[in-house]
DODRENSE-202360 format. One record per atom (N, C-alpha, C, O): residue in three letters; x negated, y, z. Coordinates in steps of 0.02 Angstrom, whole numbers, padded with zeros to 5 digits, always signed. Layout:
N
ALAXYZ;...
//
This chain:
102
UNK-00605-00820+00986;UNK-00638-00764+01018;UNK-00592-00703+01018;UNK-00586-00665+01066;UNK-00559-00696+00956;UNK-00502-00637+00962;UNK-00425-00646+00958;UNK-00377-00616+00934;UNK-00438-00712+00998;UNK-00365-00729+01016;UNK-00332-00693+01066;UNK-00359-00685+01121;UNK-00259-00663+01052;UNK-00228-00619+01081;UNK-00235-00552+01082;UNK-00197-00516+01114;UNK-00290-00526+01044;UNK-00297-00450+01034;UNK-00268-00423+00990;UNK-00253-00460+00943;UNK-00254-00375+00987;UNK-00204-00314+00941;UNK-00266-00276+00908;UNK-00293-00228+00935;UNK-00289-00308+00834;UNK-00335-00271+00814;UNK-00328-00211+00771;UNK-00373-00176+00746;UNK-00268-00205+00767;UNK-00254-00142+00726;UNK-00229-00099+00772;UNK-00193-00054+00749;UNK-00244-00099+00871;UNK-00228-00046+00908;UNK-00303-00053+00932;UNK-00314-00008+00972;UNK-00358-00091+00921;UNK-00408-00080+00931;UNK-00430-00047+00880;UNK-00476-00009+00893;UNK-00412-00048+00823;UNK-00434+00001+00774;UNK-00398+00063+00773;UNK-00430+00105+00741;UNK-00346+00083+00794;UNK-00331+00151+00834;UNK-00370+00192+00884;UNK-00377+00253+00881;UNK-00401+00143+00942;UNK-00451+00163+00977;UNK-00498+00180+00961;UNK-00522+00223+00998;UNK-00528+00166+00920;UNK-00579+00176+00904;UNK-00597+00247+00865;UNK-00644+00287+00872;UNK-00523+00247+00810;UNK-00548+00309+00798;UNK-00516+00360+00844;UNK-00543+00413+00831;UNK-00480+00366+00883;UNK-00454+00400+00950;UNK-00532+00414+00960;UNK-00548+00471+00943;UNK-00589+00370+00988;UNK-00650+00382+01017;UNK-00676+00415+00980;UNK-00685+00475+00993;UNK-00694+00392+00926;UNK-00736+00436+00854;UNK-00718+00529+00840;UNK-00757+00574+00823;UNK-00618+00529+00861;UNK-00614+00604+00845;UNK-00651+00655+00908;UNK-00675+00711+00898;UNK-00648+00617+00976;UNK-00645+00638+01045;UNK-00736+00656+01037;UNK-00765+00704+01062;UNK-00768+00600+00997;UNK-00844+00606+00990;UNK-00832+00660+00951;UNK-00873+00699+00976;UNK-00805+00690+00908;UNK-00814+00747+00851;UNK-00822+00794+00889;UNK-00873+00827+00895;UNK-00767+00802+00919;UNK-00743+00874+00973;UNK-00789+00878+01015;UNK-00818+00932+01015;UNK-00814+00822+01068;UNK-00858+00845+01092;UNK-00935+00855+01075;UNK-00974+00883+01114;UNK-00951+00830+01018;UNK-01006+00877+00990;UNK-01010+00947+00959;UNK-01059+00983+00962;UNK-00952+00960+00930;UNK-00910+01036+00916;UNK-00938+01062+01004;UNK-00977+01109+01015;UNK-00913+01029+01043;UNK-00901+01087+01102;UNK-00971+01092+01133;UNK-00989+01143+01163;UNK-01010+01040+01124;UNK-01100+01043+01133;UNK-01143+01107+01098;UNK-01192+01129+01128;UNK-01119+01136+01030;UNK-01137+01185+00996;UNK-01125+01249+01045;UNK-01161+01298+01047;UNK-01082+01240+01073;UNK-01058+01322+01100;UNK-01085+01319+01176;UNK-01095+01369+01211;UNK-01095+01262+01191;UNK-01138+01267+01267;UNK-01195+01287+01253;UNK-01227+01280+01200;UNK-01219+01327+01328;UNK-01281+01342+01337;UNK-01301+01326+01403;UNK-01265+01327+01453;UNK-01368+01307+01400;UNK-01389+01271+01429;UNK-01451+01328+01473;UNK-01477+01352+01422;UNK-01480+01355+01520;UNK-01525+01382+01530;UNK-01600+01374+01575;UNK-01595+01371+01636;UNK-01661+01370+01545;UNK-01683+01343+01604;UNK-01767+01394+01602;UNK-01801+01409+01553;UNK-01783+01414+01690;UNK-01838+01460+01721;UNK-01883+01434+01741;UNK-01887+01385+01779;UNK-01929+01468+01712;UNK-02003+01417+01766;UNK-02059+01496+01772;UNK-02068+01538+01728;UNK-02078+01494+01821;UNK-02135+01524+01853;UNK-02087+01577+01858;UNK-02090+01628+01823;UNK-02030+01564+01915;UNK-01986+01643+01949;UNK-01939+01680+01895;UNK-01907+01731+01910;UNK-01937+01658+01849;UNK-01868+01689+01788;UNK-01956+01716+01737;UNK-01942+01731+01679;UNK-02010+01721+01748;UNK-02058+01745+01702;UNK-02042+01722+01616;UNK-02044+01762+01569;UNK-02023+01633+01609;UNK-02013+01622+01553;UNK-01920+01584+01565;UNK-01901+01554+01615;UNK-01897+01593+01529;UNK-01821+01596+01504;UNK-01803+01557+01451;UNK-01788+01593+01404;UNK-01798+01497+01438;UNK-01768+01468+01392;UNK-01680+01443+01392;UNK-01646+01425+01440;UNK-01667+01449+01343;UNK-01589+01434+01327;UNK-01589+01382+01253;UNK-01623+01384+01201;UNK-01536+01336+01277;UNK-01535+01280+01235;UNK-01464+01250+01218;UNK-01433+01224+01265;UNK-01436+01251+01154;UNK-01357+01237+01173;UNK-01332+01156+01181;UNK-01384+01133+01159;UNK-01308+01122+01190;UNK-01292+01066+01204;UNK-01307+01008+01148;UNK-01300+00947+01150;UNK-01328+01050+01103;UNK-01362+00977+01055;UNK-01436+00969+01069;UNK-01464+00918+01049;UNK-01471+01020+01106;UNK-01542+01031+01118;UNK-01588+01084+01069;UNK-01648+01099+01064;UNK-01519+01104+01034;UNK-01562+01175+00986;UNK-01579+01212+01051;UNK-01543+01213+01101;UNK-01667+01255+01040;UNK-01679+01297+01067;UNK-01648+01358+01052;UNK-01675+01384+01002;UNK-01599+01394+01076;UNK-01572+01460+01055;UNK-01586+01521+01072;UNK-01542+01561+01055;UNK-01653+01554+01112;UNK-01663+01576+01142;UNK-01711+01560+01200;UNK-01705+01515+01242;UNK-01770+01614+01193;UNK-01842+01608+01234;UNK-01861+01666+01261;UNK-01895+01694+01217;UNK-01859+01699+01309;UNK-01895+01760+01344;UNK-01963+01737+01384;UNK-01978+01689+01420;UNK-01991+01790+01363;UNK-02078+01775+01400;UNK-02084+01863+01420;UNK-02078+01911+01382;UNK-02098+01859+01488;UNK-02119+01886+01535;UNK-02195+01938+01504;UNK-02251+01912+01500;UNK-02184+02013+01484;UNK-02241+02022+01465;UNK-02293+01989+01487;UNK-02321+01947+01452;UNK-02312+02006+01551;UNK-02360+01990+01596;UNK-02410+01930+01581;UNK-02469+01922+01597;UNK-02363+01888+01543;UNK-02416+01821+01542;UNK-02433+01815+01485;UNK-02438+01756+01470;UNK-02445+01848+01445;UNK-02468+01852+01373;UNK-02561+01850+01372;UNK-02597+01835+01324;UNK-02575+01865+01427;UNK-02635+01891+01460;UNK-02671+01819+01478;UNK-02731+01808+01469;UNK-02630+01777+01502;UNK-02646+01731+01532;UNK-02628+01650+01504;UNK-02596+01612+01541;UNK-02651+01628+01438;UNK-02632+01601+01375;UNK-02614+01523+01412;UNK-02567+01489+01391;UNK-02656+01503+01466;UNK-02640+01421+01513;UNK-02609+01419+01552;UNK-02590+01364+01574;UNK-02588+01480+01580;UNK-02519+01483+01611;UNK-02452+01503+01596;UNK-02398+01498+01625;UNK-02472+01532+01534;UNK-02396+01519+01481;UNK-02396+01484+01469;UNK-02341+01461+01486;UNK-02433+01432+01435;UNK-02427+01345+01392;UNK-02386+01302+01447;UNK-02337+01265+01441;UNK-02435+01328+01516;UNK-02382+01273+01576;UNK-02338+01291+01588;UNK-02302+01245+01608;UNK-02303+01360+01588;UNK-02243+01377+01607;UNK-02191+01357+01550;UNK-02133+01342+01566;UNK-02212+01355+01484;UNK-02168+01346+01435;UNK-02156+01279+01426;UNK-02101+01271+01401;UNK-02188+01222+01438;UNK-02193+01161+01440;UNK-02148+01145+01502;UNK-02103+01103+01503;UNK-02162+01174+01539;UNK-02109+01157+01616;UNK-02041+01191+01597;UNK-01990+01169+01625;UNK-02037+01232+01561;UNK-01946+01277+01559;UNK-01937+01216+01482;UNK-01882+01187+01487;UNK-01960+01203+01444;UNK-01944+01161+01399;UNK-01925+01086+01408;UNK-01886+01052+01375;UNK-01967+01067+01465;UNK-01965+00986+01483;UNK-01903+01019+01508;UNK-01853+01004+01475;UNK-01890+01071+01570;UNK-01816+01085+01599;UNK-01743+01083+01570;UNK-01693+01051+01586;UNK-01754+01123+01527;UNK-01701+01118+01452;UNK-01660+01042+01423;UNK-01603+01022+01411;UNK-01730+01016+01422;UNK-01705+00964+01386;UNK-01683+00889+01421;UNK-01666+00833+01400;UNK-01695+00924+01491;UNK-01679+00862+01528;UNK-01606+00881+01558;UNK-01578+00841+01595;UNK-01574+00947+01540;UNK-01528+00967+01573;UNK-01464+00939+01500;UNK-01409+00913+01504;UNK-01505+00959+01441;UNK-01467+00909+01392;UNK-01453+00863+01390;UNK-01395+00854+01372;UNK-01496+00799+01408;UNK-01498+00730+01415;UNK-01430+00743+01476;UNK-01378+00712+01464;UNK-01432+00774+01522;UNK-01389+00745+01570;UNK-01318+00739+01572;UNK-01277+00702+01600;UNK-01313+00811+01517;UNK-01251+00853+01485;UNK-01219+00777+01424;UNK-01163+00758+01408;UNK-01270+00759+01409;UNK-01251+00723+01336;UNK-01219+00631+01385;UNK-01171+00594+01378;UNK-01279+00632+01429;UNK-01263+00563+01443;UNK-01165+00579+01514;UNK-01123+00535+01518;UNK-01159+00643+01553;UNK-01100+00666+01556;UNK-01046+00652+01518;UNK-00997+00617+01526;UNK-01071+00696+01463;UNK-01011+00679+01427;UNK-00989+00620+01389;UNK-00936+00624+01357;UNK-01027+00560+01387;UNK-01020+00499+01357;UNK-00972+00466+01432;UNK-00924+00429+01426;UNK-00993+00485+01485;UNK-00964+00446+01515;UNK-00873+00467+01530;UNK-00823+00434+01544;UNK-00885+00533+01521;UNK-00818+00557+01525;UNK-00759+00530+01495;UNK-00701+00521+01514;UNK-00802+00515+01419;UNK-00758+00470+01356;UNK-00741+00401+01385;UNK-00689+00371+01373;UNK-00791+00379+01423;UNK-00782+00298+01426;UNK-00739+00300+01505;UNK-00731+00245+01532;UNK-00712+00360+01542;UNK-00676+00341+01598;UNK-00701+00342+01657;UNK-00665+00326+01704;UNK-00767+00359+01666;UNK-00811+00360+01713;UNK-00844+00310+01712;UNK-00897+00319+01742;UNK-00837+00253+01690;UNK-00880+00200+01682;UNK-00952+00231+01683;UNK-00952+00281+01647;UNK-01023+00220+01716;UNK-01087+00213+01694;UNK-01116+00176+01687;UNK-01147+00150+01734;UNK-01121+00155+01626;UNK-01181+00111+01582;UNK-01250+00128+01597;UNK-01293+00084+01593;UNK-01269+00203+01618;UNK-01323+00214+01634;UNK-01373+00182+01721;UNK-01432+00191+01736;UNK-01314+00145+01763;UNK-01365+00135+01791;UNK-01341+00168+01860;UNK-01379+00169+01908;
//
């Protein structure tokens, strides 16, 4: 099965991949991510690991307690789908463009 492979340059690769995974989770910390729902009213910011770092709410809707819950639920689902896309990006970047995803 591992006839003809160079397993001690596959074990170079690997950690080649492992440091490249370090760095780019280092560089996920310092991204920010931003996402608006109901016209810029609510404001979330999220850095590339999916920490929430930052939330602005729109006086105005403080008043109106079911249409903040939906607006914050919609800028949150937003956030975190902009992470997922950032995270599954940068996996592919590592692998060469290859997508595994599909």
């Amino acid at each position: 099965m591992f006839e003809g492979m160079d397993l001690g340059n596959m074990s170079k690769m690997m950690e080649q991949m492992q440091d490249k995974a370090k760095q780019m989770q280092e560089q996920s910390k310092n991204l920010q991510l931003t996402a608006k729902a109901g016209g810029g009213l609510i404001e979330i910011t999220a850095d590339g690991t999916g920490e929430v770092i930052d939330l602005t709410i729109d006086d105005t809707l403080l008043e109106d307690k079911e249409y903040l819950q939906i607006l914050l639920i919609s800028a949150f689902n937003d956030v975190s789908q902009m992470v997922e896309d950032n995270k599954k990006s940068q996996a592919m970047g590592m692998m060469g463009g290859v997508n595994p995803f599909g």
